[in-house]
C-alpha positions in Angstrom: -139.7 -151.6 -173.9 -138.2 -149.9 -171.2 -140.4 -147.6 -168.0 -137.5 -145.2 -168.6 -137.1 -143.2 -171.4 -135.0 -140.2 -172.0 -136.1 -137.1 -170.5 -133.3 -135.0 -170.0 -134.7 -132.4 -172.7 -137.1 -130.7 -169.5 -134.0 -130.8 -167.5 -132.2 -127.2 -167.2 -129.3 -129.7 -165.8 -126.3 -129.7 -168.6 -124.7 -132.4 -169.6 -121.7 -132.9 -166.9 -118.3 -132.0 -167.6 -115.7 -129.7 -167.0 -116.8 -127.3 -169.6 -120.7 -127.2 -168.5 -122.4 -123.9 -168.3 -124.9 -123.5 -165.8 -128.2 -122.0 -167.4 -129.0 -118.8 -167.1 -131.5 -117.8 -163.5 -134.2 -118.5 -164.5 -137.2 -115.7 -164.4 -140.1 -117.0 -166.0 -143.5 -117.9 -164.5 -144.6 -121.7 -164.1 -146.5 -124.0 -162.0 -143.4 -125.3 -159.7 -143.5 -129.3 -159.6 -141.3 -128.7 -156.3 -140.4 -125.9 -154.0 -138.9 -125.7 -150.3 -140.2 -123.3 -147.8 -137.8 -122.6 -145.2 -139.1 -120.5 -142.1 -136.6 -118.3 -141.0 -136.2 -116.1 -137.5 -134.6 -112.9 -139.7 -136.2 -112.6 -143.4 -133.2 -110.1 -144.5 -130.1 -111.8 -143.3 -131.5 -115.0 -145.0 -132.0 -113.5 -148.3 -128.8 -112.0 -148.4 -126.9 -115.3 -147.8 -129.3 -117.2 -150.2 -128.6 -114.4 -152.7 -124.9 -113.1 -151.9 -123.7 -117.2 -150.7 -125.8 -119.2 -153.1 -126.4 -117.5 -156.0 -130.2 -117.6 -155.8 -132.0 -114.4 -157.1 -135.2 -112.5 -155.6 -138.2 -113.6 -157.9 -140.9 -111.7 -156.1 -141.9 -110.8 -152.3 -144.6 -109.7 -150.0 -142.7 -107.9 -147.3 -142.2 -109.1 -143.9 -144.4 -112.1 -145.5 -142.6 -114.4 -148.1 -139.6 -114.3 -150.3 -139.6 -116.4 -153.7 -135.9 -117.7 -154.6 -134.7 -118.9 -157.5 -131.5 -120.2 -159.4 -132.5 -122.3 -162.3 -135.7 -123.2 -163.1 -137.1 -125.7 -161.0 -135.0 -124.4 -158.2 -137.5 -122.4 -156.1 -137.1 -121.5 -152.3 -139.6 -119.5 -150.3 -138.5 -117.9 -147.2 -140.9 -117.1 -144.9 -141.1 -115.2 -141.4 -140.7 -117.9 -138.5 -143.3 -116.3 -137.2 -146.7 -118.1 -138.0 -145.1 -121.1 -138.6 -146.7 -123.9 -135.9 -144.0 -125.0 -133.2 -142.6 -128.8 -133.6 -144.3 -131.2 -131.2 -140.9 -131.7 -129.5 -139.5 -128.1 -129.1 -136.1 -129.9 -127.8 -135.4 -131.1 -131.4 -135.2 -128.3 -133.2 -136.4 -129.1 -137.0 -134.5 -130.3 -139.6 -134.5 -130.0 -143.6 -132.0 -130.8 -146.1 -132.7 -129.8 -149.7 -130.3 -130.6 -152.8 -129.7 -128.7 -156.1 -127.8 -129.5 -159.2 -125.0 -127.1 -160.4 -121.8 -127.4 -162.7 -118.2 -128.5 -161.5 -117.6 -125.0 -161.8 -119.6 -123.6 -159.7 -119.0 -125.9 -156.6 -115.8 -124.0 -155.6 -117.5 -120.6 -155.8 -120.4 -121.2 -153.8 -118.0 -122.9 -151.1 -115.9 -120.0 -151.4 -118.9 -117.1 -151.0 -120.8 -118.8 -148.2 -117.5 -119.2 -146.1 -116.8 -115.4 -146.6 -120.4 -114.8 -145.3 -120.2 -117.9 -142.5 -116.8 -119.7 -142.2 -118.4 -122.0 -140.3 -121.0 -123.0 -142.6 -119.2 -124.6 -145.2 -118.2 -128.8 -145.2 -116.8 -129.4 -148.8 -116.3 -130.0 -151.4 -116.5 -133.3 -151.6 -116.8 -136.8 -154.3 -119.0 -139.1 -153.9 -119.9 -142.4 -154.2 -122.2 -142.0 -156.9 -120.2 -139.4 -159.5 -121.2 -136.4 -157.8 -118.8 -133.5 -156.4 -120.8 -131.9 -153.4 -120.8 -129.3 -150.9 -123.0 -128.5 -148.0 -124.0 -125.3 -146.9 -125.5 -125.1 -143.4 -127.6 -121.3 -143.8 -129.0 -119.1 -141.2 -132.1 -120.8 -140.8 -130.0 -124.1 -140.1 -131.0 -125.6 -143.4 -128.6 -128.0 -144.7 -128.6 -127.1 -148.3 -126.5 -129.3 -150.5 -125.2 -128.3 -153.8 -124.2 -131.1 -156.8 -122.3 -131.6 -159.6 -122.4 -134.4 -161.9 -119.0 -135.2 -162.8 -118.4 -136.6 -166.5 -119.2 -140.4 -166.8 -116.0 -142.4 -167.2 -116.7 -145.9 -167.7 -113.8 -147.3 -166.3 -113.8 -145.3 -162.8 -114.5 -146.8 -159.8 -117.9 -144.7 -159.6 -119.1 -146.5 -162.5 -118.2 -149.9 -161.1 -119.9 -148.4 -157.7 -123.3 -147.4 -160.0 -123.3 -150.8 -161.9 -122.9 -152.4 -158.2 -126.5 -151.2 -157.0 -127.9 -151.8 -160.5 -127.4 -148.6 -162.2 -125.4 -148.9 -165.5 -124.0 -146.8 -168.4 -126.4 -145.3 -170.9 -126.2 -147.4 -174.2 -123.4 -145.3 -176.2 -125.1 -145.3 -179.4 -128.6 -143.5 -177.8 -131.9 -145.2 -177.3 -134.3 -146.8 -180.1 -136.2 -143.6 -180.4 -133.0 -141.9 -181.6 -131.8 -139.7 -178.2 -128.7 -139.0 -178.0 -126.8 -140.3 -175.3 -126.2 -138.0 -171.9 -124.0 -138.8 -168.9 -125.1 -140.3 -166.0 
């Protein structure tokens, strides 16, 4: 028996491809496994960028104190006045954060194309990777280097899948697992 086992069912991730539908935002309530708070020097301009470049949505907000983000579920961002926020020990450096999130192939284009309308300069991407990803990053107002990937479909011939199986990581087993899951791409 395997530590892994199929999970992908609490995943709001679809299965890659060029078809993939992203889920719908996501407005419920939960207790977030994982959230980013990103200080910010002007709450407003952030939001709209987030919101207008990114495609997050407002959840909730305490004016002038935090603002909840959200795409999908499990993608959560809190922006929160810079204000309040302890200096870093080394005010030379300023401080640095770079924060991922999984999206669709379609999708990757758009958000490149929104967030260089907003900031031209913001925008490196989009780009394949190594690993079967196609990324782009998005530096934002607050000089958060926010990252946005796609799985791309799994072809078992490509050279990403001889990169994968080169650092251990190998193709699902076609047929599913023993407790009968179907199969998803890597």
């Amino acid at each position: 028996m395997s530590d892994y086992y199929n999970a992908f069912e609490i995943s709001p991730v679809p299965t890659p491809g060029p078809d993939a539908v992203p889920p719908e935002p996501f407005h419920g309530i939960y207790g977030m496994p994982a959230f980013v708070t990103i200080p910010t020097s002007d709450l407003a301009a952030s939001v709209d960028f987030w919101v207008r470049g990114l495609g997050f949505f407002e959840l909730f907000s305490s004016p002038g104190a935090i603002v909840h983000l959200r795409r999908w579920a499990f993608q959560d961002v809190l922006l929160v006045p810079e204000t309040g926020v302890p200096a870093p020990r080394l005010p030379e450096q300023a401080p640095a954060i770079s924060f991922s999130f999984a999206c669709v192939l379609s999708e990757v284009g758009s958000v490149a194309e929104a967030c260089r309308a907003l900031r031209p300069d913001s925008v490196d991407g989009p780009r394949d990777t190594f690993w079967n990803t196609r990324d782009v990053t998005v530096v934002t107002p607050e000089n958060a280097r926010i990252v946005f990937t796609a799985a791309k479909p799994y072809d078992p011939a490509s050279q990403e899948a001889r990169n994968l199986e080169s650092i251990g990581i190998t193709a699902p087993d076609v047929g599913g697992d023993a407790q009968g899951e179907q199969p998803r791409a890597l």
